[in-house]
C-alpha positions in Angstrom: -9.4 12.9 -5.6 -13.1 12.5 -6.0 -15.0 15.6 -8.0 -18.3 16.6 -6.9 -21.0 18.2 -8.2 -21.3 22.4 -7.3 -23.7 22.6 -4.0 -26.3 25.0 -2.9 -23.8 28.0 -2.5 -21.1 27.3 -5.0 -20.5 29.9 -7.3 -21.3 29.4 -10.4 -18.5 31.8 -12.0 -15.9 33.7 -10.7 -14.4 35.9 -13.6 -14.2 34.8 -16.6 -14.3 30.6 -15.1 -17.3 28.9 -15.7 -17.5 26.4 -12.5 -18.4 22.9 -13.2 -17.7 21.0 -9.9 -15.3 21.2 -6.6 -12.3 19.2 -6.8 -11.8 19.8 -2.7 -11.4 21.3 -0.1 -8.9 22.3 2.9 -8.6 24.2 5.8 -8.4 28.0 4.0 -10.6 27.6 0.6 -12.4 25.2 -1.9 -11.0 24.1 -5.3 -13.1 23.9 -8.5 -12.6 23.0 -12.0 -13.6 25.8 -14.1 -13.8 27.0 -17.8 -12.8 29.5 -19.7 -15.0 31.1 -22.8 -12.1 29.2 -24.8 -12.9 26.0 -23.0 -9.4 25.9 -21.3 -9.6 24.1 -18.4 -7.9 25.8 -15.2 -8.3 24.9 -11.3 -10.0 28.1 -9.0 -9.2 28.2 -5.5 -11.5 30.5 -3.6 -11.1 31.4 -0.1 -13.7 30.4 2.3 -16.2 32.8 3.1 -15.6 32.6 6.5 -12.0 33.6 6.4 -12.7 36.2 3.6 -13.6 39.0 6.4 -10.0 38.4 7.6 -8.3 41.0 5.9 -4.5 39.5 6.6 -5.6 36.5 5.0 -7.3 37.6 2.3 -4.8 40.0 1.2 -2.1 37.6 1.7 -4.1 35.6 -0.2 -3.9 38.0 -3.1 -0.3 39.3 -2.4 1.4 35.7 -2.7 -0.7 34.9 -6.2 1.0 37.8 -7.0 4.4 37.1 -6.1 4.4 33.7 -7.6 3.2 35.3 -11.1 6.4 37.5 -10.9 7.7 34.1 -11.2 8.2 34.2 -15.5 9.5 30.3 -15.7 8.2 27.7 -18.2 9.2 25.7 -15.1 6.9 26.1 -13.0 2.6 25.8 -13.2 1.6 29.5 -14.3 -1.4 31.2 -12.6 -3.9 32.5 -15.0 -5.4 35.1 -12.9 -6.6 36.0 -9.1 -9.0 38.9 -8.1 -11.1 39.7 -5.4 -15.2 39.6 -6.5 -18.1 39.6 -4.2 -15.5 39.9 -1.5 -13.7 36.7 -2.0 -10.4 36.4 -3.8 -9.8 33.6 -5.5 -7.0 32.4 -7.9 -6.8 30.1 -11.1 -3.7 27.9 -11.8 -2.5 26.3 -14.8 -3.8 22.8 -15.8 -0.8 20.1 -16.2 -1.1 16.5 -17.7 1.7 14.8 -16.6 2.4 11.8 -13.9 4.3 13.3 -10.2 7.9 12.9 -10.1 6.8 10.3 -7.3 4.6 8.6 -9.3 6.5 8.2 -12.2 9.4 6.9 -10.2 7.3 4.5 -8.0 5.5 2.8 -11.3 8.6 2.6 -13.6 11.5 2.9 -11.4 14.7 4.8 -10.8 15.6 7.1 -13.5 18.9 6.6 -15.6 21.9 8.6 -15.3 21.0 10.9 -18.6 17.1 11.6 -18.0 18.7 12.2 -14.3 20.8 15.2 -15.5 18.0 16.3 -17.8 15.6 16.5 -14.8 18.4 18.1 -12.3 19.4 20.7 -15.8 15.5 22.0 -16.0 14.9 22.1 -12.3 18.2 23.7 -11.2 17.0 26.6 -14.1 13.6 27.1 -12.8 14.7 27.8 -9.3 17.1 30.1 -10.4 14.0 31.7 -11.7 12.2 31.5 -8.3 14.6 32.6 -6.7 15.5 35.6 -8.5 11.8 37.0 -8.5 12.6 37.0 -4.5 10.8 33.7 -3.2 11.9 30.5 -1.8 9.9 27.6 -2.3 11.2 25.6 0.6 8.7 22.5 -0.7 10.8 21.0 -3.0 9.8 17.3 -3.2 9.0 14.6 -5.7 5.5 14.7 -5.4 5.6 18.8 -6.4 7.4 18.2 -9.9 4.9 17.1 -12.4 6.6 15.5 -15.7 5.0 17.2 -18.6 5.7 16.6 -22.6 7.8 20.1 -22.3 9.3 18.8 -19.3 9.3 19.1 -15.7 7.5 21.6 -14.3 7.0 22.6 -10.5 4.3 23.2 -8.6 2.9 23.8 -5.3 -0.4 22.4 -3.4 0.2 23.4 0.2 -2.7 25.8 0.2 -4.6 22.8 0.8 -3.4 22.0 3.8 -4.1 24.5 6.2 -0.9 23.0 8.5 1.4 24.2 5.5 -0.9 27.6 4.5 0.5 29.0 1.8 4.0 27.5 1.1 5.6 29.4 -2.2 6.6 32.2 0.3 9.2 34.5 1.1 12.2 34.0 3.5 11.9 33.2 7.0 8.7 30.9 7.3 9.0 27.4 7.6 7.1 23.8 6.8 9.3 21.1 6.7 8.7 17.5 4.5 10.7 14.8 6.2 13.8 14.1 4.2 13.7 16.6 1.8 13.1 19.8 3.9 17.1 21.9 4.8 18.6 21.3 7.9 17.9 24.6 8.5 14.0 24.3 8.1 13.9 21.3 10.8 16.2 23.7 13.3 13.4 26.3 12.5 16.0 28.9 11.7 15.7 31.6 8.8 15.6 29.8 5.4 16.8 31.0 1.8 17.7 29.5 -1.9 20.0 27.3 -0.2 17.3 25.6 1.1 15.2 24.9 -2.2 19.2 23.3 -3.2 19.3 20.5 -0.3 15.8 19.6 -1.0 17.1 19.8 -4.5 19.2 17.4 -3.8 17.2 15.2 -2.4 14.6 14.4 -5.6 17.4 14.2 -7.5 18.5 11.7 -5.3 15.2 9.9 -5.3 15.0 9.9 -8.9 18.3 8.3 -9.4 17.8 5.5 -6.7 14.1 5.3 -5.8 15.1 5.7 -2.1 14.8 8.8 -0.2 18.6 10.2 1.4 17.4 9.9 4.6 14.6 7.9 6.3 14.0 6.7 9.1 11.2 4.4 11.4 9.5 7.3 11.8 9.2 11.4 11.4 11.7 12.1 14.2 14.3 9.8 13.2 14.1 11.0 9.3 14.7 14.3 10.8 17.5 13.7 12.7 19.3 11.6 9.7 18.7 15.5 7.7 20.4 17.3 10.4 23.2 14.4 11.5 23.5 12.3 9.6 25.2 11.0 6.1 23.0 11.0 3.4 22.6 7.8 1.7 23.3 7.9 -1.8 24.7 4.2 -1.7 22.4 3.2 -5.0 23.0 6.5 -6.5 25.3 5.9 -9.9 28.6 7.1 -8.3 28.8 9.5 -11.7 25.9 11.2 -9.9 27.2 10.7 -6.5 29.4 13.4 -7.1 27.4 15.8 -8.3 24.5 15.2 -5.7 26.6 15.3 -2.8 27.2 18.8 -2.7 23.6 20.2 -2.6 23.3 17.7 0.6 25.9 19.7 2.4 24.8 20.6 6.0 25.7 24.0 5.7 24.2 26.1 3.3 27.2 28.2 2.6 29.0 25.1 0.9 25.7 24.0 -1.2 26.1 25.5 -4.7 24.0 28.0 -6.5 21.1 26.9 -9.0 23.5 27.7 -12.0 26.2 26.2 -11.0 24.1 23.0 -10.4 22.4 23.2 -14.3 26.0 23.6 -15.4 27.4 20.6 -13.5 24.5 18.6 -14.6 24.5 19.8 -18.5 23.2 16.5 -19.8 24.1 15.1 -23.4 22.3 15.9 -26.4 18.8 14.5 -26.7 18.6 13.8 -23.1 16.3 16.4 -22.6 13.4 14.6 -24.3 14.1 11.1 -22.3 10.3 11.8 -20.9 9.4 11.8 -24.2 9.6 8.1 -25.0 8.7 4.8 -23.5 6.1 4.0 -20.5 6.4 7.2 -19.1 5.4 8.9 -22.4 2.7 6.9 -22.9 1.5 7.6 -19.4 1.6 11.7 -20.2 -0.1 10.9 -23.9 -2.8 9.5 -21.9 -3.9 12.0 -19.6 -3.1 14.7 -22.6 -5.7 13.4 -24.1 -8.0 13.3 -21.5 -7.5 17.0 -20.9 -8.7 17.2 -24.6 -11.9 15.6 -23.7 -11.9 17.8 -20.7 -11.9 20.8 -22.5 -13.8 20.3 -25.6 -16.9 19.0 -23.3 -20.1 20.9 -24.1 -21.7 21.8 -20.7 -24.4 24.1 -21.1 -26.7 23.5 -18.5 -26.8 24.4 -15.0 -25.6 22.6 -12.3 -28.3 19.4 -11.9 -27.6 15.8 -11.8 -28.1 15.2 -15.4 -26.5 11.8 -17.4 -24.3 14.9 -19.1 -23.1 16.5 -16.3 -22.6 13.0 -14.0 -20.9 11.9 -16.8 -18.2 15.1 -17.0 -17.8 14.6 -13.3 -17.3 10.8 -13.8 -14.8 11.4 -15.7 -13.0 14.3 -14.0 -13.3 11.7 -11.2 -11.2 9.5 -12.6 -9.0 11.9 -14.0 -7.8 14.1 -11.0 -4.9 12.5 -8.9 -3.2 15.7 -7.1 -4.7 19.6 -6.9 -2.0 22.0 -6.6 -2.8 25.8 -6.1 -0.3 26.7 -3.4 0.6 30.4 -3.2 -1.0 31.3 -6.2 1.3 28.6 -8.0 -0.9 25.3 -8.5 -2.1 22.7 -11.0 -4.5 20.1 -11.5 -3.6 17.1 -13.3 -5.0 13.7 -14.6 -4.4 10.1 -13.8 -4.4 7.6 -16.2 -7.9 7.2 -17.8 -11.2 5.5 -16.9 -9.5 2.2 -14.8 -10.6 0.0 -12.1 -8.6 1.7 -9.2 -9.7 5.5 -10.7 -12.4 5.9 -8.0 -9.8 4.1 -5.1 -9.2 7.1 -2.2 -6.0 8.2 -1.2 -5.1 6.1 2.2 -6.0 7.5 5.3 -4.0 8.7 8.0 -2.9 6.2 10.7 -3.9 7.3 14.2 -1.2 7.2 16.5 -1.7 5.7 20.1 -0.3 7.2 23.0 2.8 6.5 24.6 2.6 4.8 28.6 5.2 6.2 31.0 7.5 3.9 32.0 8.0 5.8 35.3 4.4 5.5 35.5 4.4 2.2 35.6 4.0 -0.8 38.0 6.9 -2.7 37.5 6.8 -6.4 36.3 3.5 -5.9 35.7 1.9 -5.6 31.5 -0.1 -2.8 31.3 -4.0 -2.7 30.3 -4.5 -3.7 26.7 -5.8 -0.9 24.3 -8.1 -3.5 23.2 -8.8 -7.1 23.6 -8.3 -10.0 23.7 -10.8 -10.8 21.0 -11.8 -14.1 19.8 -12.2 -13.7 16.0 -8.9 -14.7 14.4 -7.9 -18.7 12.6 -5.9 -20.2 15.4 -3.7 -20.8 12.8 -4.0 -17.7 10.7 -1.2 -15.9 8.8 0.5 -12.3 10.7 -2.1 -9.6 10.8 -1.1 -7.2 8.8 -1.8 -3.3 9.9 -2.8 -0.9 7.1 -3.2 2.6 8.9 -6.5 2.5 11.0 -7.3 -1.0 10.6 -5.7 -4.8 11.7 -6.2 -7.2 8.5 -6.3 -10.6 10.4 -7.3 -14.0 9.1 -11.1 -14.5 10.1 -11.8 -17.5 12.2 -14.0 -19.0 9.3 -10.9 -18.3 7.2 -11.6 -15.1 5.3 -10.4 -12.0 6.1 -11.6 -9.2 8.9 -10.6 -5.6 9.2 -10.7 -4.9 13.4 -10.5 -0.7 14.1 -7.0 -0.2 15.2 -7.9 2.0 17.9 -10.8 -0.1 19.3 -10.6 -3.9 18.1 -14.4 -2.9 16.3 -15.2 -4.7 13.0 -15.0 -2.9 10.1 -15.1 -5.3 7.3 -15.1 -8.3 6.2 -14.7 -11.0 3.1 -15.7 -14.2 3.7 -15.1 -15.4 0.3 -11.1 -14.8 0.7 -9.1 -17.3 1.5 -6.6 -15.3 3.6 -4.5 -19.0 4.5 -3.2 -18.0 1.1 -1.8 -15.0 2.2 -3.2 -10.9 2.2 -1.0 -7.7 1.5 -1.1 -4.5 0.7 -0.9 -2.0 -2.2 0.3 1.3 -1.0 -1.7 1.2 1.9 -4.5 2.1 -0.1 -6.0 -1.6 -0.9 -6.1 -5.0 0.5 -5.4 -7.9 -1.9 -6.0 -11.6 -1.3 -6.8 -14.5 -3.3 -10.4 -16.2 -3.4 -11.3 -20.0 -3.1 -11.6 -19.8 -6.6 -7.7 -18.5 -7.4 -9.1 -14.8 -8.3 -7.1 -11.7 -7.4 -9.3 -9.8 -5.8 -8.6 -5.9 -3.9 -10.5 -4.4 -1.5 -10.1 -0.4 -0.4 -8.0 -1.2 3.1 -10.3 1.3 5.2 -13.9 0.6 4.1 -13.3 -3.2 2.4 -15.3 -1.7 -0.8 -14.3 -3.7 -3.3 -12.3 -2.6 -6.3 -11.3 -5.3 -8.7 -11.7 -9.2 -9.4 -8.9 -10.7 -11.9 -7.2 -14.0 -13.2 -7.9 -17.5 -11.6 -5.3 -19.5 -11.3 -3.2 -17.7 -8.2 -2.3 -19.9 -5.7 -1.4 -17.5 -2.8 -0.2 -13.9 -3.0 3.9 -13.5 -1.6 4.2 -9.4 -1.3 3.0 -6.3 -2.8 5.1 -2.7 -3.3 3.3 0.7 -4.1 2.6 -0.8 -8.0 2.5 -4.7 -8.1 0.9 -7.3 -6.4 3.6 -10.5 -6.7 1.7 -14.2 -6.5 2.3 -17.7 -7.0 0.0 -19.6 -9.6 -1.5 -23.2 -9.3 1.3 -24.1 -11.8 4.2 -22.9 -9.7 4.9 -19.8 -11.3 5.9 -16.2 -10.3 3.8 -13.2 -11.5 3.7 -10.0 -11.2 0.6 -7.5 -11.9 0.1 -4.2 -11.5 -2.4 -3.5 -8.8 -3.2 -0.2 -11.0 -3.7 -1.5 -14.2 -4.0 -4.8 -13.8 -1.7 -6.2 -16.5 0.7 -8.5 -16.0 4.1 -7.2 -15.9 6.0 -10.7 -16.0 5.5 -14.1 -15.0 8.0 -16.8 -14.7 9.1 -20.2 -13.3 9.4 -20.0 -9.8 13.0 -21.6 -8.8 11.5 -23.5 -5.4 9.4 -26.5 -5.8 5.9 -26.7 -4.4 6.2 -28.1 -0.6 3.5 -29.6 1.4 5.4 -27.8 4.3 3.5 -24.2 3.0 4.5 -21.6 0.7 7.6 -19.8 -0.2 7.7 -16.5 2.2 8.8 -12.9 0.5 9.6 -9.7 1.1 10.1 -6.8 -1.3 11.8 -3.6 -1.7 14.4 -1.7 -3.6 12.8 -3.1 -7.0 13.7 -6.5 -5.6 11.5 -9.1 -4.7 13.1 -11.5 -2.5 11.1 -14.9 -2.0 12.9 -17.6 0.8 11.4 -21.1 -0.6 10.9 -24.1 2.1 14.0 -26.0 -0.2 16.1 -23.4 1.4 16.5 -21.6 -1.7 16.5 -17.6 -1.7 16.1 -16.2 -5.0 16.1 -12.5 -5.8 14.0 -10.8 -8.3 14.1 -7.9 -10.3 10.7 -6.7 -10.1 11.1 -4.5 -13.3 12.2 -7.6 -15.4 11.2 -10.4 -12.8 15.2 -12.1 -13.7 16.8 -13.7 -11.4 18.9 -10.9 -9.6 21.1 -13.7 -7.4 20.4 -16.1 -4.8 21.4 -17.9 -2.2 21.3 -21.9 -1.2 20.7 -23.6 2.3 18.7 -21.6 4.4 16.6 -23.8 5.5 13.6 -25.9 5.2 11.2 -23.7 7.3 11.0 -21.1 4.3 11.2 -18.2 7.2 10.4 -14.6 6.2 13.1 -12.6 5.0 13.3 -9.1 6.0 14.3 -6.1 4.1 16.3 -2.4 5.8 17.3 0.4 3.3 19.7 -1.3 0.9 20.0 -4.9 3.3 18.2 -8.2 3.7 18.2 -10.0 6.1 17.8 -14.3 5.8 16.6 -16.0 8.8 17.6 -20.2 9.2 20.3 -22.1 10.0 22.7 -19.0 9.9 21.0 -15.0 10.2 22.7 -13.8 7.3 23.0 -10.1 6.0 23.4 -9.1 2.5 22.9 -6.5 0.0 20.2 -6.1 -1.5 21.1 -5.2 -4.8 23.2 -7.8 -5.6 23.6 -10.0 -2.7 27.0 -9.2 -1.4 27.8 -10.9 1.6 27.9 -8.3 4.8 27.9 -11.0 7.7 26.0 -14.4 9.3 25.6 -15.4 12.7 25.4 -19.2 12.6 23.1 -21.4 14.9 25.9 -23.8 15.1 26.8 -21.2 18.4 23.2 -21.7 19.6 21.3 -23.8 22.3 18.9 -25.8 20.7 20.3 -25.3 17.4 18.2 -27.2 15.7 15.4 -24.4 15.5 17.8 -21.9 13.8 16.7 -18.1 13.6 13.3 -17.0 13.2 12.8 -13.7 11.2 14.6 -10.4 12.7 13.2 -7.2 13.0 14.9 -4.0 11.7 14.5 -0.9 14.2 16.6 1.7 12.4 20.6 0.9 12.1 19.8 -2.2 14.2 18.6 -5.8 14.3 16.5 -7.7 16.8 16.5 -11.3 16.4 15.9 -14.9 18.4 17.9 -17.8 17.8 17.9 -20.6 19.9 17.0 -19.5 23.4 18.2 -16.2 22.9 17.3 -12.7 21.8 19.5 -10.5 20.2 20.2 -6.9 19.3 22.7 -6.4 16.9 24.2 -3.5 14.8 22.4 -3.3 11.1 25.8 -1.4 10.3 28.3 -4.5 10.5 30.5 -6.2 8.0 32.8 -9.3 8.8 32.0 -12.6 9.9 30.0 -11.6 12.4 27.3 -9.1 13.7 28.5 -6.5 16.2 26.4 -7.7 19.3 24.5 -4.7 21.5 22.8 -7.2 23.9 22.1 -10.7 24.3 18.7 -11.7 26.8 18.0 -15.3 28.0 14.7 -16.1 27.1 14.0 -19.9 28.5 15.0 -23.4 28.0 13.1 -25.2 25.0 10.9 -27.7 26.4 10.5 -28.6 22.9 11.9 -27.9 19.4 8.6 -28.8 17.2 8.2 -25.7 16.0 10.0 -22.8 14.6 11.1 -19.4 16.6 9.0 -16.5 16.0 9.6 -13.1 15.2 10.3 -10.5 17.7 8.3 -6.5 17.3 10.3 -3.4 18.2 8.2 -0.5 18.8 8.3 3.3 21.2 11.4 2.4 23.4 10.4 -1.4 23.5 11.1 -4.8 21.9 8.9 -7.6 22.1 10.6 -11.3 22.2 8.4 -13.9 22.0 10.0 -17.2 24.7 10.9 -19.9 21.8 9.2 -22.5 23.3 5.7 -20.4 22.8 5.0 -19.8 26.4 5.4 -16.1 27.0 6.5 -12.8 25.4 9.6 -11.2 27.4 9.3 -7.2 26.6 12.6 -5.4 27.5 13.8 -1.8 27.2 15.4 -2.1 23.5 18.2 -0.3 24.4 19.6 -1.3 28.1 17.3 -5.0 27.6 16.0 -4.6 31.7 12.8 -6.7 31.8 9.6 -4.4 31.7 6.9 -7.3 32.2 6.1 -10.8 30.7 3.3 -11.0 28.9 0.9 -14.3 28.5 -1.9 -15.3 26.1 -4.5 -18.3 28.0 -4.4 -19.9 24.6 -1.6 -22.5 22.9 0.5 -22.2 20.0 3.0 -20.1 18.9 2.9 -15.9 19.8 2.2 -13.1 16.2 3.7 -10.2 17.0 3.4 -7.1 14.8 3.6 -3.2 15.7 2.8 -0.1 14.4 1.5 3.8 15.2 2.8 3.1 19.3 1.1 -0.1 18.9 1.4 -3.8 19.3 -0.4 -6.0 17.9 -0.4 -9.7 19.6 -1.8 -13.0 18.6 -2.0 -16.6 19.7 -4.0 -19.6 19.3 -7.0 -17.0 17.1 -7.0 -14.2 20.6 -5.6 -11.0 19.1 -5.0 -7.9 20.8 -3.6 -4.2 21.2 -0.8 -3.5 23.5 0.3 0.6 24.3 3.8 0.8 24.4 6.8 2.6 26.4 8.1 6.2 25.1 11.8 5.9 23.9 
């Protein structure tokens, strides 16, 4: 979040707050940081004046600051104070220095079992606390639990959001976060405690894994997983299984209370401070000391663009990563100091096309494209790769281009990338790639500003997560560096030779990095440690993608294999050995929920993602033509809306199907030669061929 100097309007106090520039603002007020005569620094939401002559607004505005201060817990972000003055209430909240719950998991990992218990002990407490001054939180989520020194502490930052309002509330109202939001809340029926338990649950359950109970492809799905289905706690430490389980229970009658849940999770002696040391420390040291800085800044003069005063903002700049004054309840906290990604913006949302009616529809015949076919993309180039409102595609002069999602419209481009080495991307906030000259370098995905330039001697970049970016040097070795920081976080041998076939292909996920060489050779990584987790022999010489779903990757080749992702347990194969045209093997599934969608031979497949046993439980099998020739390799197929997209092996057409029943909708072809790039995304897909790309709509489920 970027801090801006105060504008013409702007208070420049409200009580006893000196205001020294607007953190941001939403949909019901504007957020400054402020000053007390102490110099304690405190955030000061302020209702817009607009909606200040609403008098239900205003005085709920002022009733639920109230309420939350009834709240007495050390666990939760105190509000200093909230008054009405010049006819505009406004509240202040409690400053916090401490990494998100969410943050700290995504840049060191899963938490162990004890500092688990710690976290579950403290939070269980504080919404006893909540709950007995007579409010519900019903927000309960990773990124509302900030990990202090003292421990965690939870907030709110809803206010800012004018589709959530004010969400530390009483019983009865209802926003929802997928996956961590009661059963109840996504029914829209009456909420209470129980509710702040099952999202309870669910951050604990995050914290011990790193994977959320229940996802999904998309919103819908995740929602229906929280009111069906089974929660999965499969890389949950069964100790913790146990005690997690419970809070997940559909009914709220058979979750237990907050006390019985700090009780059950009484963690051992000393456990309590497990924030206290290692990475995690260091990361709250850091931004406690930048709240130091904060507060013991002179600023006497008035609001100008002097070096002083751009300087403060500067550095509030790079400080803020998350606002939070929700219900009177809210907190401001800092990021890690000055850095290269401190100015990078949060990503942007990804617009959504709209479905086509199949009923609509002409049948046999492809509908109009969105956009395209444009002319712009290496007839050879690597997958685009969609990052919210923009296609990354490798340029036609070999660098890379950022087309508009919703139009095909250039947005950016970097003609001194050399995206043949391969692009990805961070979080979906920044583009990396790799320079003729074997620099890292990171672009912000929407605008292509760019953000950082490091190292020299990459050779191609294999995947990124939310933290790391994981490359392959000149020398044949496997790195890993923070995309934040920029440090290297391990580097090793890779286990595949070089190959003049191409490089290794990689996936990641599940703090494993899984890279498929072209000797054959899977290896799996632990990206913490960046050991050799297992691997897996003769899988081919293509070096096809492999393809991660929850806790399962999947192996294309020879045989379409299935394991687990943690530690490679076998689950099933499908061998090409029962294929036409064997010799081509499988090219790269796709993953649409519990199930698999996959080409091998002349075939296309649909299986069940669920299976174990020799072989995959087969929904639907769909001819797709005879190979007039086995030069190449199959590629993969895009499931998207009520669709799936097979691309013919022998390059000629794509077959799209109904994904379910597999009834021909249309055939689509490309006037161009080589092999058909499929990818989807936001009721999109995305198709490719011979440098043509464009945007198909898609079918409703």
């Amino acid at each position: 979040m970027t801090t801006q100097p105060l504008a013409a309007g702007d208070p420049l106090r409200l009580g006893p707050y000196r205001l020294l520039g607007v953190l941001g603002e939403g949909g019901m007020g504007k957020v400054y940081i402020g000053r007390d005569g102490a110099g304690a620094p405190a955030a000061v939401k302020v209702l817009r004046p607009e909606l200040a002559h609403d008098r239900h607004l205003a005085q709920r505005f002022v009733r639920e600051a109230d309420m939350a201060r009834a709240v007495t817990s050390k666990g939760v972000a105190r509000v200093l104070g909230a008054q009405t003055e010049g006819g505009r209430p406004w509240i202040a909240a409690e400053f916090l220095a401490g990494p998100t719950l969410d943050e700290a998991v995504r840049a060191y990992g899963p938490m162990d079992v004890p500092t688990v218990r710690a976290i579950a002990a403290r939070l269980a407490r504080t919404l006893h606390d909540i709950h007995a001054a007579g409010l519900v939180h019903r927000d309960l989520k990773p990124a509302n639990i900030v990990l202090t020194s003292t421990g965690p502490r939870i907030i709110d930052f809803g206010i800012a959001r004018p589709e959530h309002g004010l969400t530390l509330t009483t019983t009865g109202q209802i926003p929802v976060t997928p996956g961590y939001g009661a059963p109840e809340q996504v029914l829209g029926q009456r909420v209470g405690p129980a509710a702040d338990v099952f999202s309870l649950g669910a951050v604990l359950a995050y914290a011990a894994s790193g994977r959320r109970a229940f996802d999904g492809a998309h919103v819908a799905a995740v929602q229906y997983e929280v009111v069906h289905g089974t929660p999965d706690l499969s890389l949950v430490p069964p100790e913790l299984q146990e005690l997690i389980g419970p809070c997940l229970a559909k009914d709220p009658a058979f979750r237990p209370a907050p006390p019985q849940i700090a009780e059950a999770f009484a963690p051992p002696k000393g456990a309590d401070r497990a924030w206290r040391k290692g990475p995690l420390a260091e990361d709250v040291k850091r931004r406690e000391a930048a709240t130091k800085r904060l507060a013991a800044h002179e600023d006497t003069a008035a609001p100008s663009s002097s070096p002083s005063r751009r300087r403060f903002l500067a550095m509030t700049a790079a400080g803020v990563a998350v606002l939070g004054v929700g219900g009177g309840a809210g907190a401001w906290w800092l990021n890690r100091e000055q850095s290269p990604t401190a100015d990078v913006p949060p990503a942007v949302a990804t617009p959504e096309a709209a479905f086509i009616s199949l009923i609509d529809s002409e049948p046999d015949k492809a509908p109009e494209a969105l956009w395209g076919p444009l002319d712009v993309g290496s007839p050879r180039g690597n997958l685009p790769l969609p990052v919210r409102d923009v296609l990354i595609v490798q340029a036609k002069a070999g660098g890379l281009l950022a087309l508009s999602v919703t139009d095909g419209k250039e947005r950016w481009r970097a003609e001194d990338i050399h995206a043949a080495s391969g692009f990805v991307s961070v979080a979906d906030r920044l583009v990396v790639g790799v320079d003729k000259n074997g620099a890292l370098n990171a672009f912000v995905a929407s605008t292509g500003a760019p953000v950082w330039q490091t190292g020299g001697d990459a050779d191609g970049v294999l995947a990124a997560d939310d933290t790391q970016v994981y490359l392959v040097t000149k020398d044949n070795r496997l790195r890993a560096v923070n995309a934040w920081t920029l440090k290297t976080t391990w580097d090793r041998p890779m286990l595949s030779p070089r190959s003049p076939k191409g490089p290794a292909r990689a996936a990641v996920g599940g703090k494993r990095l899984v890279v498929h060489g072209r000797d054959g050779q899977v290896d799996v990584v632990d990206t913490t440690t960046g050991k050799t987790a297992w691997k897996v022999k003769g899988q081919g010489i293509h070096g096809q993608a492999p393809v991660i779903g929850g806790d399962t990757v999947y192996l294309s080749g020879p045989k379409l294999m299935a394991r687990r992702l943690d530690g490679g347990t076998y689950l099933w194969s499908k061998d090409a050995n029962n294929l036409a045209n064997r010799e081509l093997g499988w090219a790269t599934p796709t993953v649409d929920g519990k199930f698999v969608v996959a080409i091998g031979g002349s075939w296309g497949y649909r299986f069940s993602a669920l299976a174990t046993g020799d072989t995959p439980n087969t929904e639907w099998r769909e001819f797709l033509d005879h190979l007039r020739s086995t030069t190449g390799v199959p590629t993969a197929p895009a499931v998207e809306g009520g669709s799936a997209w097979l691309p013919e092996p022998d390059g000629g057409a794509v077959r799209v199907v109904q994904k379910i029943t597999h009834k021909t909708l249309f055939t689509l072809r490309m006037q161009r030669k080589g092999p058909y790039q499929l990818v989807s995304d936001a009721h999109r897909v995305f198709v490719a061929r011979g440098g043509r790309i464009m945007a198909m709509p898609v079918y409703d489920e």
